[in-house]
GUKE-863011 format. One line per 8 residues: number of its first residue (from 1); their letters; for each residue y, z, x of N, C-alpha, C, O, CB. Coordinates in pm, 1 decimal. Each point is the difference from the previous one (the first is absolute). Glycine has a CB too. Layout:
% residues N
NUM = A = Y/Z/X/Y/Z/X/Y/Z/X/Y/Z/X/Y/Z/X | ...
% end
This chain:
% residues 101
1 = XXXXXXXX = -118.7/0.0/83.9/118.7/0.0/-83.9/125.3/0.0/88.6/9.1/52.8/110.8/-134.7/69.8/-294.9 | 222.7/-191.3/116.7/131.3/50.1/95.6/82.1/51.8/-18.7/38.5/-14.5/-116.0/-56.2/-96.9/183.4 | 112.6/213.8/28.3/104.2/74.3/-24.8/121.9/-62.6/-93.5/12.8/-122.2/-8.2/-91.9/221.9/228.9 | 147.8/-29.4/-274.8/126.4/-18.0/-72.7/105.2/40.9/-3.6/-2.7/79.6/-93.7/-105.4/-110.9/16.8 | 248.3/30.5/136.2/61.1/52.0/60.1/60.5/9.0/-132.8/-22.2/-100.7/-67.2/7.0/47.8/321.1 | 112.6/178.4/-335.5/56.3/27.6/-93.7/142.8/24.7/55.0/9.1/82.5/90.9/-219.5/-8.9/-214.0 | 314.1/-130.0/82.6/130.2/-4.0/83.1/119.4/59.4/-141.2/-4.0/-77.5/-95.5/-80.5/-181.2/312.4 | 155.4/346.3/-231.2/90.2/28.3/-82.7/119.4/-136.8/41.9/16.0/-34.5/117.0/-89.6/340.8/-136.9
9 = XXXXXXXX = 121.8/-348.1/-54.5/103.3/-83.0/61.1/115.4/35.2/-103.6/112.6/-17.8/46.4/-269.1/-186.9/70.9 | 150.0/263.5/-283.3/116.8/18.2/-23.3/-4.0/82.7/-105.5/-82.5/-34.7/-84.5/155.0/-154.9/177.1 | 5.6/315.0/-124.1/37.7/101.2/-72.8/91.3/-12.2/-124.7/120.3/7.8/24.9/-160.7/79.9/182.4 | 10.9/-102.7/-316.5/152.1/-2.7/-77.9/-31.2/201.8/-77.1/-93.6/78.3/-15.4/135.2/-473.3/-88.4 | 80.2/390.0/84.2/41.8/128.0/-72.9/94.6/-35.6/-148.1/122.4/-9.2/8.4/-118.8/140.9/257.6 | -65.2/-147.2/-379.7/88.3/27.0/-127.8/81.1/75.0/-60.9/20.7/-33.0/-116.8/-141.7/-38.1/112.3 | 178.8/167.4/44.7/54.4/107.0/-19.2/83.4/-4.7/-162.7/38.3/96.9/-65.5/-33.8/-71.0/358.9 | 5.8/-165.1/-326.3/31.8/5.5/-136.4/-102.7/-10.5/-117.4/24.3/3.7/-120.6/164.1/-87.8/222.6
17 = XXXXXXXX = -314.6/69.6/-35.8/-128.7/-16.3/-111.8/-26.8/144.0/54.6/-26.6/50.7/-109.0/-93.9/-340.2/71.8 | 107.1/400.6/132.9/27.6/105.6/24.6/51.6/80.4/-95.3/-52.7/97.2/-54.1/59.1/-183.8/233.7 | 128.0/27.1/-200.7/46.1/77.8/-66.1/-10.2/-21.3/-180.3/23.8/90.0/-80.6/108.0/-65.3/322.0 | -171.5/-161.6/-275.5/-43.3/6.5/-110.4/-119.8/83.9/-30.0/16.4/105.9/-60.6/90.7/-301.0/60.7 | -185.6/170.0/24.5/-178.9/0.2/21.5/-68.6/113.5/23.8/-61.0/81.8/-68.8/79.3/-272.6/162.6 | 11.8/172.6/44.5/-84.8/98.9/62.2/63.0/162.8/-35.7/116.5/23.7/-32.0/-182.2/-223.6/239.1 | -40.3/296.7/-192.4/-6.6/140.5/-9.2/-9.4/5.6/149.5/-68.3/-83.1/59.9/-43.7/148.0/-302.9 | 198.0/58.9/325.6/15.7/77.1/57.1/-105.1/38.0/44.9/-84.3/78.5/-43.3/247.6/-54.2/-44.1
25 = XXXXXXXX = -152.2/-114.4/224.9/-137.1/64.1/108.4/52.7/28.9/143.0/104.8/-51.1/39.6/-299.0/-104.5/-155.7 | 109.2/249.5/202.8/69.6/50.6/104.3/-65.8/-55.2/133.5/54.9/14.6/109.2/13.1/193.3/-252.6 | -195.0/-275.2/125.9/-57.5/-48.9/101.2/4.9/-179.0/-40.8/-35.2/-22.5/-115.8/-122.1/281.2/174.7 | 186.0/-348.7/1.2/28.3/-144.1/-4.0/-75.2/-62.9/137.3/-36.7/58.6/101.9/285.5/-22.5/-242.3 | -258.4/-200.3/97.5/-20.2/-40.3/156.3/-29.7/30.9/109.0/108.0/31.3/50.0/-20.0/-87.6/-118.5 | -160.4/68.8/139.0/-11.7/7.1/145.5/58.1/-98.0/63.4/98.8/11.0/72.6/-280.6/90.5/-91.9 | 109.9/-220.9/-11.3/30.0/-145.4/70.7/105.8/-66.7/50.8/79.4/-70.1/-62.7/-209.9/55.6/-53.4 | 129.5/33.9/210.5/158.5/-127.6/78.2/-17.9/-110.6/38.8/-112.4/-36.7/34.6/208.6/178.8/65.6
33 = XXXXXXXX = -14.3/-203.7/-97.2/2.0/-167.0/45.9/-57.4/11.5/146.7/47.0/85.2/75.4/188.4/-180.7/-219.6 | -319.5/25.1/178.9/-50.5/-5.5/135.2/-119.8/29.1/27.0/-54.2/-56.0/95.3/233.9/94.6/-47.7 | -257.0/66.8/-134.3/-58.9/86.8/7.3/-145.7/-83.8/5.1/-16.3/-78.8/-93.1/201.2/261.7/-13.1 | -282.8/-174.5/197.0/-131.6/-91.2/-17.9/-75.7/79.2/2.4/20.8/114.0/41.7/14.0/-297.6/45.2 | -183.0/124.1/-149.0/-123.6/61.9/-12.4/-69.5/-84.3/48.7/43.1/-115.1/7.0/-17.8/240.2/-174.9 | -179.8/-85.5/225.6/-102.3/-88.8/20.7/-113.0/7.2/-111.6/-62.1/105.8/9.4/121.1/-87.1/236.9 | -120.8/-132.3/-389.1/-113.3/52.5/-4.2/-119.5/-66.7/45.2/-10.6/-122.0/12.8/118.2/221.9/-165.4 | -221.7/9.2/182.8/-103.4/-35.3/70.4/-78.4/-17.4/-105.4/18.3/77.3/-94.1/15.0/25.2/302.3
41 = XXXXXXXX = -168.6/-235.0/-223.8/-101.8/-36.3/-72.7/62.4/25.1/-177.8/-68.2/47.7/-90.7/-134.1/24.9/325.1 | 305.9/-106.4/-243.0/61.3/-15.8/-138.6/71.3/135.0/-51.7/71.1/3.1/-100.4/-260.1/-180.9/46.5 | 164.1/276.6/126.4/8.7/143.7/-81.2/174.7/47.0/42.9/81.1/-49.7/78.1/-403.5/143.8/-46.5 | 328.0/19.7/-121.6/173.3/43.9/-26.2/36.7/53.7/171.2/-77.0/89.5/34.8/66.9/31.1/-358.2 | 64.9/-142.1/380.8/47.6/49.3/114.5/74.1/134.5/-24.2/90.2/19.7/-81.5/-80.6/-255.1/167.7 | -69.5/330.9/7.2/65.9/172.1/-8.7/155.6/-4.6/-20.0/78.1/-29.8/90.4/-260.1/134.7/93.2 | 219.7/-71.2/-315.0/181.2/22.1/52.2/35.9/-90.2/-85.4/118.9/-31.6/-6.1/-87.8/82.1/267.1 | -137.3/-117.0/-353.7/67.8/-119.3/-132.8/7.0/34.9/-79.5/-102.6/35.0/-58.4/48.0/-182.7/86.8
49 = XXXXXXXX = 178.8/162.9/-86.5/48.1/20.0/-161.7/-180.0/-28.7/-123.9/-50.0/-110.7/-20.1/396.0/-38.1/106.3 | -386.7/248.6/-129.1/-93.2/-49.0/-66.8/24.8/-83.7/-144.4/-89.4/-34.4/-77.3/-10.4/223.6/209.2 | 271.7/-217.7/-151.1/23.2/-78.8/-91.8/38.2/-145.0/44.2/-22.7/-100.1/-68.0/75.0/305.1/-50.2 | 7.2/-203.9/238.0/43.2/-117.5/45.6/-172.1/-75.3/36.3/-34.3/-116.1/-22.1/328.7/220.3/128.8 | -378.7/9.6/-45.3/-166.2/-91.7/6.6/-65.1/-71.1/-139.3/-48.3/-109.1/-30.2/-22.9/303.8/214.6 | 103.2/-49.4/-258.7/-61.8/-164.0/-193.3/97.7/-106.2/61.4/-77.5/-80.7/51.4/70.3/239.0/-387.5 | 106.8/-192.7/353.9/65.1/-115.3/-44.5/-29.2/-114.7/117.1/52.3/-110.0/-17.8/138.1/258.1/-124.7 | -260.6/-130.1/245.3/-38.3/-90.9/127.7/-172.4/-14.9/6.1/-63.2/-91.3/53.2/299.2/189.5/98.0
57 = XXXXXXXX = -289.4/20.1/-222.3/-128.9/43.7/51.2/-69.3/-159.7/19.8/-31.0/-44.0/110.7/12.0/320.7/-249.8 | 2.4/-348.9/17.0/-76.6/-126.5/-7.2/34.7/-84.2/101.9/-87.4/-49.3/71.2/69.0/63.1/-295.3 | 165.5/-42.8/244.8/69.2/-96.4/129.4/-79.7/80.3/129.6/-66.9/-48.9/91.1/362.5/-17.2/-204.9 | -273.0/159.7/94.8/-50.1/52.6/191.7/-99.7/-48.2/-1.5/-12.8/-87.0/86.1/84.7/303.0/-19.4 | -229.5/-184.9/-183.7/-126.5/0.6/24.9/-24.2/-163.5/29.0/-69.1/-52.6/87.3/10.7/286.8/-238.4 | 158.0/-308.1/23.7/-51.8/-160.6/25.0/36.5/-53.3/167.3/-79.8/-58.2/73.5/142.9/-6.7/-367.2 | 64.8/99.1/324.1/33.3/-45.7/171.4/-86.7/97.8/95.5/-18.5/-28.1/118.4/294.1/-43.5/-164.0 | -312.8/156.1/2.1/-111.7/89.5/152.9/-135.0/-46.9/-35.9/-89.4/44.4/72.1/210.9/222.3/-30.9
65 = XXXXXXXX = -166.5/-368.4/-162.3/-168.1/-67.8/-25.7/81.4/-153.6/46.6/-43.5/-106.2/-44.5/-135.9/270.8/-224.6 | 276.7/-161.9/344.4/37.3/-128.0/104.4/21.0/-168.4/-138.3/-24.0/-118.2/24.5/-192.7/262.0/268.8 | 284.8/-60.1/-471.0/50.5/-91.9/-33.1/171.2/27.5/-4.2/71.2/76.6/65.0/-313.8/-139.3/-177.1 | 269.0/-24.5/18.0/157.4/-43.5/-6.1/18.5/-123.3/-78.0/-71.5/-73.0/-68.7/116.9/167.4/293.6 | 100.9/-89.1/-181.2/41.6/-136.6/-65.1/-45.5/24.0/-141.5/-93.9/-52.6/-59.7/65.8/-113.6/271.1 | 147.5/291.8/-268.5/8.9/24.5/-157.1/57.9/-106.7/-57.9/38.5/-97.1/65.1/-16.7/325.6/-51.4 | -12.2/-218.6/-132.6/26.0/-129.4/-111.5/90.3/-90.7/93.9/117.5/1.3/36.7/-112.1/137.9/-299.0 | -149.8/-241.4/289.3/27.9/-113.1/67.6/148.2/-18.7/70.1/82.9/-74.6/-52.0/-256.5/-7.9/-112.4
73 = XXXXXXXX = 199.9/150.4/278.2/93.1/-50.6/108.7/136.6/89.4/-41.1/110.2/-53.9/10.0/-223.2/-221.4/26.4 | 98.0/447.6/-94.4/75.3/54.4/-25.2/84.9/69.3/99.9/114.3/37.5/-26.3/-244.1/-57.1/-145.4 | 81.9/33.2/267.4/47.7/63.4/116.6/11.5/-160.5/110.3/-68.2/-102.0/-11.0/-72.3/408.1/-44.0 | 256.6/-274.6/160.4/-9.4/-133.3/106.2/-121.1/34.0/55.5/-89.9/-83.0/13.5/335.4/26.9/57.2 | -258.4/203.0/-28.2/-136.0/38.1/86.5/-65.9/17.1/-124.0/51.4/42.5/-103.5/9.1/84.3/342.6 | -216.1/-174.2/-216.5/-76.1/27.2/-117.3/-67.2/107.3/15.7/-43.6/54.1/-101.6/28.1/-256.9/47.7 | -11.0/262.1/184.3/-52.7/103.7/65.2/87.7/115.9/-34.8/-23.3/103.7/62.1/-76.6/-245.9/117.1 | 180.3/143.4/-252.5/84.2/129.7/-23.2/35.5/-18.2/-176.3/-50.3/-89.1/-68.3/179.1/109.1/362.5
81 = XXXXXXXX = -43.7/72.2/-340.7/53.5/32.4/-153.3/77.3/117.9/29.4/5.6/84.9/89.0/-205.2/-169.8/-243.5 | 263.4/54.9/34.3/180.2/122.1/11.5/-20.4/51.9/-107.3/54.0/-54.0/-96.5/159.6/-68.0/199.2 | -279.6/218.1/-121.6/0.9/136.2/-105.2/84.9/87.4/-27.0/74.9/45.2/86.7/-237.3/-50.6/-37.9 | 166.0/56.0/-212.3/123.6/63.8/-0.6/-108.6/165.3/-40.0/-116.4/-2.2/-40.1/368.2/-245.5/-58.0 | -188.7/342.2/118.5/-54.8/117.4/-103.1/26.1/37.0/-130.7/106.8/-59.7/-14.0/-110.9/127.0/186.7 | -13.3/-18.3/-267.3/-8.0/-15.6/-150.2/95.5/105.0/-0.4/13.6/29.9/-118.6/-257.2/-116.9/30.0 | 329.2/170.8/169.6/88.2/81.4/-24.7/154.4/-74.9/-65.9/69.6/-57.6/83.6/-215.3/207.4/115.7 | 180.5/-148.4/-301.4/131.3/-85.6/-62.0/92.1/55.8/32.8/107.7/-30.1/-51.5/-178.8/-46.1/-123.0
89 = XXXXXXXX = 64.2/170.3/264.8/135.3/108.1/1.5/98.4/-2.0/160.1/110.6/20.8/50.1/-286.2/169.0/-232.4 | 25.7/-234.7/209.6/25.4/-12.1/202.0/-131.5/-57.7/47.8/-75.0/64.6/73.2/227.5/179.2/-14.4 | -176.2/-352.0/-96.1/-108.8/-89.6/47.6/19.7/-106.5/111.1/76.1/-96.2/10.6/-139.7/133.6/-232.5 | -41.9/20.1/308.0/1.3/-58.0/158.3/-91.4/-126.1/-7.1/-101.3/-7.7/-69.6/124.1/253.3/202.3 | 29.3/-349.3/-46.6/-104.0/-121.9/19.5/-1.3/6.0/129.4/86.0/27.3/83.7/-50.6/-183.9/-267.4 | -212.0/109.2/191.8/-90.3/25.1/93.6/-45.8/-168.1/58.6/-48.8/-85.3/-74.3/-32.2/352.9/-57.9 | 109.3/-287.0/276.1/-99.7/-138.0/28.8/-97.1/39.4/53.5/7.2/67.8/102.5/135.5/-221.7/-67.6 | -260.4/119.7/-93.4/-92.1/-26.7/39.0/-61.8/-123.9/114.1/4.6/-122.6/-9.2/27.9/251.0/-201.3
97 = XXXXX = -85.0/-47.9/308.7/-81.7/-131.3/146.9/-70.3/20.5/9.4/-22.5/120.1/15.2/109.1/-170.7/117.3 | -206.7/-53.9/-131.6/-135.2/23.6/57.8/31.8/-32.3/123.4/65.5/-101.7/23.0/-219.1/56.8/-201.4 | 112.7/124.6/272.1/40.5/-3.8/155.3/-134.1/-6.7/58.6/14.9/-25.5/119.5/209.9/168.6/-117.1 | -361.5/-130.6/-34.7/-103.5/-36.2/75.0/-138.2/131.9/-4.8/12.2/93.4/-79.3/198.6/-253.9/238.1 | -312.0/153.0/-83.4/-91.0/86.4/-4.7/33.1/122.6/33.9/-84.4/89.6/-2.3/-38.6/-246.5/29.1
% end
């Protein structure tokens, strides 16, 4: 199988659906822009948002069983995909690389 490099590349913050919406929480985000993971043989890498993983889980497993090239020629690299996390409030997108064994 091959590795998959999980790359944060960008953060938004809503602070006006915040303030519609959301209820008052004191722990938020970890995640910063920059921030990479490795996963090994398809699985969640230590230190991953276990909500931002539902929203990639299938992309990682299909690029680390060495496919790609989602709906026909969606990405320039087909070896990769740009995931977002299902958080509406402050949802981070993630690129995904298959980088090799």
């Amino acid at each position: 199988m091959k590795k998959v490099k999980i790359t944060a590349i960008r953060k938004a913050d809503y602070k006006d659906l915040q303030k519609l919406y959301e209820n008052p929480i004191e722990h938020t985000c970890d995640v910063f822009e920059g921030q990479e993971w490795i996963s090994v043989d398809g699985e969640k890498p230590d230190g991953m948002c276990d909500s931002a993983w539902d929203s990639m889980r299938w992309f990682v497993g299909e690029l680390a069983a060495g496919r790609g090239n989602f709906y026909d020629g969606w990405m320039k690299n087909p070896d990769s995909a740009l995931i977002s996390c299902n958080d509406g409030f402050r949802p981070v997108s993630f690129l995904l690389e298959m980088i090799g064994e």
